[in-house]
Residue frames relative to the residue before (quaternion, step in Angstrom):
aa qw qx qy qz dx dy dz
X 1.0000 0.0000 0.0000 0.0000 0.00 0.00 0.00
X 0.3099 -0.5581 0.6874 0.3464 3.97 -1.12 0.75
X 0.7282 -0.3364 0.5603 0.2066 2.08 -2.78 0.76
X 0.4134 -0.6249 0.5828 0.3147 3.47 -1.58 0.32
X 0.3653 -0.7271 0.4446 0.3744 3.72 -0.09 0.96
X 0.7797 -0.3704 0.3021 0.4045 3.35 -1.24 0.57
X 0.7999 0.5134 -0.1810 0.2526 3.08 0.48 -1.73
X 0.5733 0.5669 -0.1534 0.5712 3.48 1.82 -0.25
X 0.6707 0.3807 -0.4239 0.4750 3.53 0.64 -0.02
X 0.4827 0.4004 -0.2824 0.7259 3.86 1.14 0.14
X 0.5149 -0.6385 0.5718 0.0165 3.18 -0.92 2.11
X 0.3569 -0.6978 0.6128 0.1006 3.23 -0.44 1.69
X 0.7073 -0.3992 0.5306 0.2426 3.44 -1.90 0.41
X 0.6863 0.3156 -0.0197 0.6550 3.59 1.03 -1.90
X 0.1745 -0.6585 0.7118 0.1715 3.98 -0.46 0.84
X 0.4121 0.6691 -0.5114 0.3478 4.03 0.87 -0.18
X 0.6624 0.6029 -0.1732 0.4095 3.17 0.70 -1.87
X 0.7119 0.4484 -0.3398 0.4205 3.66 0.18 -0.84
X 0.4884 0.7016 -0.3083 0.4173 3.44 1.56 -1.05
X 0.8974 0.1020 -0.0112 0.4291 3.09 0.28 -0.92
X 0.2915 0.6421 -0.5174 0.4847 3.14 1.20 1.15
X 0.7693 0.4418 -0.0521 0.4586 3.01 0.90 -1.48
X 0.4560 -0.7693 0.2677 0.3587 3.22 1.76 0.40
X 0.2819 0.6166 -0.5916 0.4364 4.07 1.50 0.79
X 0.6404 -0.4203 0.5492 0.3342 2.84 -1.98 -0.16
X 0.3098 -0.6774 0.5220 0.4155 3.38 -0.98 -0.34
X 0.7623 -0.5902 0.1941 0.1814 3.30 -1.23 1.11
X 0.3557 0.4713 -0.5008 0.6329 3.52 1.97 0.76
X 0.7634 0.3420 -0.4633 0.2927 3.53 0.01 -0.40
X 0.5373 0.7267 -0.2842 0.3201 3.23 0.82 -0.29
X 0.4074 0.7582 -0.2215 0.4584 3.01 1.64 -0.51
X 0.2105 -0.7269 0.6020 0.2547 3.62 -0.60 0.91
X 0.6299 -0.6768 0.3137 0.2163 3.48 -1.54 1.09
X 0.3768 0.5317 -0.4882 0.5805 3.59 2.05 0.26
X 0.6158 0.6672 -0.3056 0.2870 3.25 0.27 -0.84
X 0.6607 0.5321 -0.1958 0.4919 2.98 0.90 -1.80
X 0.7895 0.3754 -0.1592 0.4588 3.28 0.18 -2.00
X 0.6405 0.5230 -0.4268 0.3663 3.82 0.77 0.31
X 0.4824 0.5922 -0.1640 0.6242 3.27 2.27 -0.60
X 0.7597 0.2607 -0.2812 0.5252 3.50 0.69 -0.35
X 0.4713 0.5789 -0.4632 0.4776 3.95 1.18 -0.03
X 0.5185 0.4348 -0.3251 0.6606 4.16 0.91 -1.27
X 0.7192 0.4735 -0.4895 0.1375 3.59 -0.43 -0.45
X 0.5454 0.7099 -0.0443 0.4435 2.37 1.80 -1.86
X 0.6241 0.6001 -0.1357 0.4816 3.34 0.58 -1.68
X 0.7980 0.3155 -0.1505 0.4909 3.55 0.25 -1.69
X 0.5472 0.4977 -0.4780 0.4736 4.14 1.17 -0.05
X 0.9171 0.2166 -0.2481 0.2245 3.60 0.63 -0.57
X 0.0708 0.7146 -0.4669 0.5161 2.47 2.40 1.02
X 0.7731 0.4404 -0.1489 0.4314 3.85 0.15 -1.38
X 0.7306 0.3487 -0.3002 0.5045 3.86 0.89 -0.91
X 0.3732 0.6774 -0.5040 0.3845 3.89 1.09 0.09
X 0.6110 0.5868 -0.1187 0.5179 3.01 0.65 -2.09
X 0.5457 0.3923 -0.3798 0.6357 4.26 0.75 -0.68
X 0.8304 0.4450 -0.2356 0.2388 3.23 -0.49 -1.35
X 0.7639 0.3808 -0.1909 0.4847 4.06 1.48 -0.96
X 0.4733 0.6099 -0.3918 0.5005 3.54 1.36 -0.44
X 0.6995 0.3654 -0.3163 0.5264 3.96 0.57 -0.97
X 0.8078 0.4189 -0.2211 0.3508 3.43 0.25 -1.30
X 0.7716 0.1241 -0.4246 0.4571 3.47 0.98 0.21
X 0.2432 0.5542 -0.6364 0.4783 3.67 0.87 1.34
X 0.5475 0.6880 -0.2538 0.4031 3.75 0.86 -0.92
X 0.7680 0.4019 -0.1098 0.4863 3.03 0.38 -2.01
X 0.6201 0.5376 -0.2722 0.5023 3.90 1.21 -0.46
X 0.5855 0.4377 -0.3367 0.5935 3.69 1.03 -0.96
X 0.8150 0.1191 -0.4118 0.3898 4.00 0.28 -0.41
X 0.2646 0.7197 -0.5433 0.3418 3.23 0.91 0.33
X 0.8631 0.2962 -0.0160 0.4087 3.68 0.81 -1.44
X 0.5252 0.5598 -0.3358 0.5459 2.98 1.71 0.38
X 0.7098 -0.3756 0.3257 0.4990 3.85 -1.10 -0.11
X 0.2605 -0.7944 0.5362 0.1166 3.72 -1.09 1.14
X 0.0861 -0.8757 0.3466 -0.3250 3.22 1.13 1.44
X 0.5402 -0.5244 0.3621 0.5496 3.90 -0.50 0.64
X 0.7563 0.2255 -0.2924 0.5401 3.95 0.59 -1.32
X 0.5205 0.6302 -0.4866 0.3084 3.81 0.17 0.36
X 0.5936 0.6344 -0.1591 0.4689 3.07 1.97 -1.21
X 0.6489 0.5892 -0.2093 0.4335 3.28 1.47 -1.77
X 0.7076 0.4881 -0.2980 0.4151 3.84 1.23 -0.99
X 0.7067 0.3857 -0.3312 0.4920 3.33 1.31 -0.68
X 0.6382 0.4967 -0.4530 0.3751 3.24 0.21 0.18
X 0.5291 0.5707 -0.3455 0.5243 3.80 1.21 -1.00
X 0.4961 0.6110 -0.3123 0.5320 3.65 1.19 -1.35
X 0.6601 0.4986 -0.3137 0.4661 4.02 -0.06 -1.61
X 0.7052 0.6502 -0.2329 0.1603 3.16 0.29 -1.84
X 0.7569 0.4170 -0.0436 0.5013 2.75 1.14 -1.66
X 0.5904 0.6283 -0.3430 0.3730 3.57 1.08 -0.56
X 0.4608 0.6235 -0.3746 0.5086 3.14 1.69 -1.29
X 0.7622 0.4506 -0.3813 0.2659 3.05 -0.28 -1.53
X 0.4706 0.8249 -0.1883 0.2502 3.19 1.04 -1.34
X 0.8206 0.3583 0.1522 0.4185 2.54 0.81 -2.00
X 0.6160 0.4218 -0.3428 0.5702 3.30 1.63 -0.20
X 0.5761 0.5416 -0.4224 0.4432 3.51 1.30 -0.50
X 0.5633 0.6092 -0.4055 0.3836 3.68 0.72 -1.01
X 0.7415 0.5280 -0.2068 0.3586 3.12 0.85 -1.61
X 0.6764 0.5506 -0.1908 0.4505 3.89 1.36 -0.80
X 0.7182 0.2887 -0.1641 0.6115 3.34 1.21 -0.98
X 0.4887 0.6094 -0.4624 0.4195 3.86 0.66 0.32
X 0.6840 0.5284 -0.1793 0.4700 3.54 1.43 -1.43
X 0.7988 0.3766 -0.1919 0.4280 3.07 0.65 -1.28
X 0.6231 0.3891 -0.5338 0.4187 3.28 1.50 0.28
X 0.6918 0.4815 -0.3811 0.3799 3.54 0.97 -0.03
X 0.8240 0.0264 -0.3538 0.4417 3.56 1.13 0.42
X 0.4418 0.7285 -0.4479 0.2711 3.49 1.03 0.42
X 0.5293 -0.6751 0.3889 0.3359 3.79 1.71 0.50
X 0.4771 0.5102 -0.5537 0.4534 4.22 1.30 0.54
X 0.8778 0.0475 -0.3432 0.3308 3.95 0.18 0.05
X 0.8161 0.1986 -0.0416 0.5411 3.55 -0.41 -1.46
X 0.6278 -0.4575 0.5508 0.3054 3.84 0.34 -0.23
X 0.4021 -0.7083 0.4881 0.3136 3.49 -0.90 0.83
X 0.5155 0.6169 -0.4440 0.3958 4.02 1.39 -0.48
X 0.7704 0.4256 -0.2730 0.3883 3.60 0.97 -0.40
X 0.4958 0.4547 -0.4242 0.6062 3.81 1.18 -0.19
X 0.6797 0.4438 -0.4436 0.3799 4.01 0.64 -0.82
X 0.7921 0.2899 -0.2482 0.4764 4.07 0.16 -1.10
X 0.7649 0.3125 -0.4776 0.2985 3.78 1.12 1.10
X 0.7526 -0.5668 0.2172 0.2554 3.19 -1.79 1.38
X 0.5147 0.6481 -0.2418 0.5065 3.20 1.69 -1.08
X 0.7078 0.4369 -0.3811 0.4037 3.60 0.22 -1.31
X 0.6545 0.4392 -0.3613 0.4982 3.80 1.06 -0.77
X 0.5755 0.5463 -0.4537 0.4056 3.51 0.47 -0.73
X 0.7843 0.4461 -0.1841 0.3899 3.48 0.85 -1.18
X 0.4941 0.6054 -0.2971 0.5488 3.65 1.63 -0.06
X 0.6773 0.5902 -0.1903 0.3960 2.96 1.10 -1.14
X 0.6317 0.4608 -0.2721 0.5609 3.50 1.27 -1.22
X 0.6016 0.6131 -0.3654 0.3586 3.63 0.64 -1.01
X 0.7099 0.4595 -0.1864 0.5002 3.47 1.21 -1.19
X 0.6526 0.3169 -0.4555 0.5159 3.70 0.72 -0.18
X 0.5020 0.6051 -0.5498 0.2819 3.63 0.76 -0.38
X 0.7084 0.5623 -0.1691 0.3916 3.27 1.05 -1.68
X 0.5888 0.4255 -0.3365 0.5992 3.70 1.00 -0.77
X 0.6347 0.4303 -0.5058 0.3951 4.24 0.54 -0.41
X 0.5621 0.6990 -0.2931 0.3309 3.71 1.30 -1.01
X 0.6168 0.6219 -0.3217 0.3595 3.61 1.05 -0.93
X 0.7801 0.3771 -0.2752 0.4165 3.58 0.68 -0.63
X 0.4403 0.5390 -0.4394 0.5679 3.44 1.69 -0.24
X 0.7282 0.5424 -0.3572 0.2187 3.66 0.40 -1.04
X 0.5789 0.6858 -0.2018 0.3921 2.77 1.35 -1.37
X 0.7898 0.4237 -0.1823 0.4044 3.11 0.55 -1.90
X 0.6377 0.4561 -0.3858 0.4863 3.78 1.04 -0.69
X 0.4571 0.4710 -0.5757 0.4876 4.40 0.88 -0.61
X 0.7805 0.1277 -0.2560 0.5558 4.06 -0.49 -0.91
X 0.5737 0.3145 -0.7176 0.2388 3.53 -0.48 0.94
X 0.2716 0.8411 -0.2972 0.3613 3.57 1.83 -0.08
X 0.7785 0.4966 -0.0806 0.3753 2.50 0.38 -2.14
X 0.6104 0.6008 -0.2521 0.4505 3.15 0.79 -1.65
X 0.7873 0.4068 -0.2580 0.3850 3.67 0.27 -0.99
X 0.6530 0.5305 -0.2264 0.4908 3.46 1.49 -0.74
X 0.6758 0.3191 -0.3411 0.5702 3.19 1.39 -0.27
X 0.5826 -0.5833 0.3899 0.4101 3.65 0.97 0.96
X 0.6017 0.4621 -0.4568 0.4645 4.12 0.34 0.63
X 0.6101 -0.6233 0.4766 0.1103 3.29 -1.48 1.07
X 0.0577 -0.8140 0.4654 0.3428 3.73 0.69 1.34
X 0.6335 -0.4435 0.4538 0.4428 3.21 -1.96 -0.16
X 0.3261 -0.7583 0.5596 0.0740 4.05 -0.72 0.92
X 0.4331 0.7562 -0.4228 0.2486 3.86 0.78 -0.48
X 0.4306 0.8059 -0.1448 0.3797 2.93 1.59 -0.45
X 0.7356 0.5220 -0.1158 0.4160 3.01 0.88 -1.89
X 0.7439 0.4314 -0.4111 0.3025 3.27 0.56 -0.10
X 0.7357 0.3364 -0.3122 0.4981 3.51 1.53 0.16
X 0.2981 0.6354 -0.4940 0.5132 3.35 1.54 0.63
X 0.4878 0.5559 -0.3942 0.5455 3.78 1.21 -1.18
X 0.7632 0.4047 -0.2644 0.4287 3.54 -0.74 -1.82
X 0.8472 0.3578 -0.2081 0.3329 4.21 0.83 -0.21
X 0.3482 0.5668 -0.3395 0.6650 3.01 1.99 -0.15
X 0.8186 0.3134 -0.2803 0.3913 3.99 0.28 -0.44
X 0.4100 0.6440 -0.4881 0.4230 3.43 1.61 0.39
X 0.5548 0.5853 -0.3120 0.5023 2.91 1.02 -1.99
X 0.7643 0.4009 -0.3798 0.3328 3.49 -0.95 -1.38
X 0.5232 0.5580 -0.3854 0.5160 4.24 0.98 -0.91
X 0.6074 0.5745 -0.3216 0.4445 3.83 0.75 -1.24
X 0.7578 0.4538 -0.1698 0.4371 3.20 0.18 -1.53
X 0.5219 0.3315 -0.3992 0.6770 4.17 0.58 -0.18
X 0.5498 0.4198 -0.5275 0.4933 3.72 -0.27 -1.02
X 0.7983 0.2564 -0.3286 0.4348 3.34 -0.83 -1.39
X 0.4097 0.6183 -0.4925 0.4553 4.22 -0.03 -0.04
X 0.7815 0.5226 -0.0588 0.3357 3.07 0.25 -1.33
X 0.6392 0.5485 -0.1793 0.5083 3.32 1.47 -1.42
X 0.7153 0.6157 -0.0789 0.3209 3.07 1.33 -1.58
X 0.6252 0.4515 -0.2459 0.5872 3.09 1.86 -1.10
X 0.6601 0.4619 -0.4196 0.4182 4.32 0.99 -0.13
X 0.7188 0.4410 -0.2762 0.4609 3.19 1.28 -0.99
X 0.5957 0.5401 -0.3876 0.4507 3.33 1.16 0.28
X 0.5968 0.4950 -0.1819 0.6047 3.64 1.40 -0.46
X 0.3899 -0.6975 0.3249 0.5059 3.77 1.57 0.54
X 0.3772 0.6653 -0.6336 0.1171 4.00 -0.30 0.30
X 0.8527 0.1350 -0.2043 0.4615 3.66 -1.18 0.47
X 0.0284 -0.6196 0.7021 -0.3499 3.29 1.10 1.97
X 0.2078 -0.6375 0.6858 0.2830 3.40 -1.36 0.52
């Protein structure tokens, strides 16, 4: 058996390093490959948990700026690209939010259940979504209207505006919740 070089009996900085002085793996490989690939699913999961949040914060600031601008053929084209993308946004938020709270990739589902936050933060999500219906609606048949070659009625647009900026207030709010009730606050 070799000596342990000098440098190795004095706890390295990098516990890697000693690994593989000593001719172990280092302690990622070691890792069983359920493991691994269950560690890279939460990654995965939690990046587009995080690029949603990118993607709806602009796009329904967007959908509000043409909302308040001229509702014009290309005025129409931005809000809707705007709409588009929120949706998406929003359906992604909604998929990777669950499955990180019960699909077993982070904290366990016992911890999102006994905190006050995680409801507080369900809660906002849900009035966001119940404020969303009448924007939705009204923008599917301003769709329509244009696809069926007619000019929709817009009259609308100024309190779609005044509700598209509730939402967006929601959405930071809920940010916020997320970043205490991640950091364990409102544990009961």
């Amino acid at each position: 058996m070799a000596p342990i070089p000098p440098n190795v009996r004095s706890a390295p900085a990098e516990p890697w390093r000693s690994s593989i002085i000593l001719g172990r793996p280092p302690p990622w490989r070691s890792f069983r490959p359920v493991v691994r690939i269950a560690c890279v699913a939460s990654a995965i999961v939690a990046a587009l948990h995080y690029l949603a949040l990118a993607l709806g914060l602009p796009s329904v600031f967007l959908r509000g700026r043409a909302l308040k601008g001229p509702l014009d053929r290309e005025g129409l084209r931005r809000l809707f690209a705007a709409d588009g993308v929120w949706g998406v946004a929003a359906g992604l938020w909604l998929v990777t939010g669950l499955l990180r709270a019960f699909g077993g990739l982070e904290k366990g589902s016992a911890f999102y259940m006994a905190s006050r936050l995680f409801w507080l933060k369900l809660a906002l999500f849900l009035v966001v979504v119940a404020l969303e219906v009448w924007p939705m609606l009204t923008l599917i048949r301003w769709r329509r209207a244009i696809g069926a070659g007619r000019t929709p009625d817009t009259s609308a647009a100024r309190t779609l505006f005044h509700l598209n900026h509730v939402e967006l207030a929601l959405v930071v709010v809920i940010v916020f919740v997320a970043s205490f009730m991640a950091r364990g606050f409102g544990l009961r």
